[in-house]
C-alpha positions in Angstrom: -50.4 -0.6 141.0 -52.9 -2.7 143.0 -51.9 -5.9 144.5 -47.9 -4.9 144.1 -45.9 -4.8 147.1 -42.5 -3.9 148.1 -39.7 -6.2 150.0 -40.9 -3.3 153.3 -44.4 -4.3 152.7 -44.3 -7.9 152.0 -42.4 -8.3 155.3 -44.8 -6.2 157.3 -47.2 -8.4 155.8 -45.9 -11.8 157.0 -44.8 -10.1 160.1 -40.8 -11.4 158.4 -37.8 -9.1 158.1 -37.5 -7.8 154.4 -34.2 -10.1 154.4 -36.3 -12.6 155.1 -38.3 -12.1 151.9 -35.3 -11.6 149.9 -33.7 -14.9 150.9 -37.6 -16.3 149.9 -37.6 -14.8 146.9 -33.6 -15.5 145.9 -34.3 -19.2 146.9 -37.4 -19.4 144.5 -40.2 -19.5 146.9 -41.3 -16.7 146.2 -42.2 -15.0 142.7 -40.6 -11.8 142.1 -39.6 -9.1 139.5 -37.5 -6.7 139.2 -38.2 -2.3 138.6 -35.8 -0.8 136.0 -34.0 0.6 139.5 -33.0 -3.3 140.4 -36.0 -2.9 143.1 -38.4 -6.1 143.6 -42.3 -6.4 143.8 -43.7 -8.9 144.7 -47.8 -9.7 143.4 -50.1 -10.1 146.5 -51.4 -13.1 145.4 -48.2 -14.7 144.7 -47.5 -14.0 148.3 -50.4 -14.7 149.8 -50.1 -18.5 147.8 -46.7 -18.8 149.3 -48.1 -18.3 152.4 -50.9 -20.5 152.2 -48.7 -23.4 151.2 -46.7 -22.9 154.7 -49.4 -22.2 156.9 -48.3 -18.6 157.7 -51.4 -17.2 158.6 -53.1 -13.9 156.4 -53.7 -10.9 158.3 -57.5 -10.5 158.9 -58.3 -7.6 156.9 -55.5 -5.9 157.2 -55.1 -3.6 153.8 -52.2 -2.5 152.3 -52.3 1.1 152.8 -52.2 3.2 149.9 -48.9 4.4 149.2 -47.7 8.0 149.0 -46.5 8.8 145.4 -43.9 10.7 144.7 -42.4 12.4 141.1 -39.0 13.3 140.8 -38.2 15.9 137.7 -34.5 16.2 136.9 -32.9 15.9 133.7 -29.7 14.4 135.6 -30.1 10.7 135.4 -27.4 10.4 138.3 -29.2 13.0 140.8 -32.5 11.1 139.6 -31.8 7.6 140.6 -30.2 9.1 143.9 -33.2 10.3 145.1 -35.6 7.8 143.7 -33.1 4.6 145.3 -33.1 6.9 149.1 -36.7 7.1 148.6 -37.5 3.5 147.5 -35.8 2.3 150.4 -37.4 4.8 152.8 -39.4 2.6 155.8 -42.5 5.0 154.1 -42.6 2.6 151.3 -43.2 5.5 148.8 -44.2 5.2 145.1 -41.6 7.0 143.4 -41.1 7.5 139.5 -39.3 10.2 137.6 -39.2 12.5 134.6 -36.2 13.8 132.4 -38.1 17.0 130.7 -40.9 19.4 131.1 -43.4 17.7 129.3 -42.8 14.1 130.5 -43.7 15.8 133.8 -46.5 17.2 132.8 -48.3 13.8 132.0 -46.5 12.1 135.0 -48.8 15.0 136.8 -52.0 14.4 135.1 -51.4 10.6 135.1 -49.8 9.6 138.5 -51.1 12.3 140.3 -48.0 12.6 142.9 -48.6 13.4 146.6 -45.0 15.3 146.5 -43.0 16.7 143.7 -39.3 16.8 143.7 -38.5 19.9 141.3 -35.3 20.9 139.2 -35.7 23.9 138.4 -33.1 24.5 136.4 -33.7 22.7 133.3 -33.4 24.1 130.1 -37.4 23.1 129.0 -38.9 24.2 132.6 -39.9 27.1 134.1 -39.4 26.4 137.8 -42.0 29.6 138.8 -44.7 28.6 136.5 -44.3 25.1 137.2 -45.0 25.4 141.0 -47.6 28.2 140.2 -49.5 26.0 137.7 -49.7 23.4 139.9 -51.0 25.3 143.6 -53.3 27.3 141.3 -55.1 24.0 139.7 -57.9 22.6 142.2 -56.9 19.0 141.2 -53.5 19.4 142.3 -53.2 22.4 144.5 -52.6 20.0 147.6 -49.3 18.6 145.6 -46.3 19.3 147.9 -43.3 20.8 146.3 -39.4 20.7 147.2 -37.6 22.7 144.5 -33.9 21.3 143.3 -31.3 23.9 142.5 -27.6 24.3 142.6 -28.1 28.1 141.2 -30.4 29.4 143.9 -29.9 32.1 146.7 -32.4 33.0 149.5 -33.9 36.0 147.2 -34.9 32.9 144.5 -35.8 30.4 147.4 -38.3 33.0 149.2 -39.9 33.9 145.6 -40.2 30.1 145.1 -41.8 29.6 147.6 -44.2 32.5 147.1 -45.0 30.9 143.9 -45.8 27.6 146.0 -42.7 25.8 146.8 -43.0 24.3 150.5 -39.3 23.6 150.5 -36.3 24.8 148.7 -32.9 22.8 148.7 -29.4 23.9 147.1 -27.5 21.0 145.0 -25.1 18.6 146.2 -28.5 17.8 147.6 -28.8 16.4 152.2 -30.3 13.5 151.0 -30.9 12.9 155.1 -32.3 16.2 155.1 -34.6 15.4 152.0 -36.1 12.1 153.3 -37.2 14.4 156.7 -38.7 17.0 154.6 -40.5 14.5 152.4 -41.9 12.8 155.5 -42.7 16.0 156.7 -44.8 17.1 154.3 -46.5 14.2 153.8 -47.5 14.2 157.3 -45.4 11.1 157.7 -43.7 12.1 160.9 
């Protein structure tokens, strides 16, 4: 979404600390919503007129980089908003949304296009192997990054995963530390 911007990017934009922009926004200066995951956004413009009315200067054409997008597929809600709240908070400022099912994903793919999927592969409509072999087999989205999700997995599963195009494998309960450094990783973050 063009001309959105996170609590991270606002601040960076003023040159403020994200509390900063919360304690803004909370006190009504500054227009706000709320994402279905409690998250706010703030429009540009609506920043920029805040800004304007108390002579904070604009950055000279200083562009808010394009985020990296990210699409977590799990069925479990719980391990869903886990990742996509560690994420969302992440000082990458990531775009992250999520699908329950198989073919939710597959227009989140065609329609979001993410830079990194975040795979179950154990649910019961998806085909982990096919999913990751679909997707590094495609020209439009052979450059997708892939961690695979699985608390059923052993290092025979994990090594043909990633034969099928899986650049990481992770066994449930899930590092969520460990995620976040492998996400950056991969999307030559760090």
């Amino acid at each position: 979404m063009e001309g959105v911007l996170t609590v991270f990017k606002a601040s960076k934009y003023c040159n403020v600390s994200p509390k900063t922009i919360i304690n803004w926004i909370e006190s009504g200066h500054i227009k706000a919503y709320k994402t279905v995951g409690g998250h706010r956004r703030i429009k540009k413009s609506d920043l920029e007129d805040f800004m304007k009315r108390q002579g904070i200067p604009l950055p000279e054409g200083e562009e808010v980089g394009q985020r990296k997008r990210i699409l977590v597929v799990d069925d479990d809600p719980i391990v869903v908003e886990t990742i996509v709240q560690a994420l969302e908070e992440d000082e990458h400022d990531y775009e992250v949304i999520s699908a329950s099912d198989g073919f939710e994903a597959g227009l989140q793919i065609a329609h979001f296009e993410p830079h990194l999927l975040i795979l179950d592969i154990m649910m019961p409509d998806i085909k982990g192997y096919e999913v990751c072999k679909k997707i590094k087999s495609n020209k439009e989205t052979k450059d997708t990054k892939i961690i695979v999700l699985s608390a059923y997995l052993d290092e025979e599963k994990f090594k043909k995963m990633e034969e099928y195009g899986a650049d990481v494998c992770f066994s449930k309960p899930l590092p969520l530390p460990q995620l976040k450094k492998e996400v950056a990783r991969l999307l030559g973050l760090s």
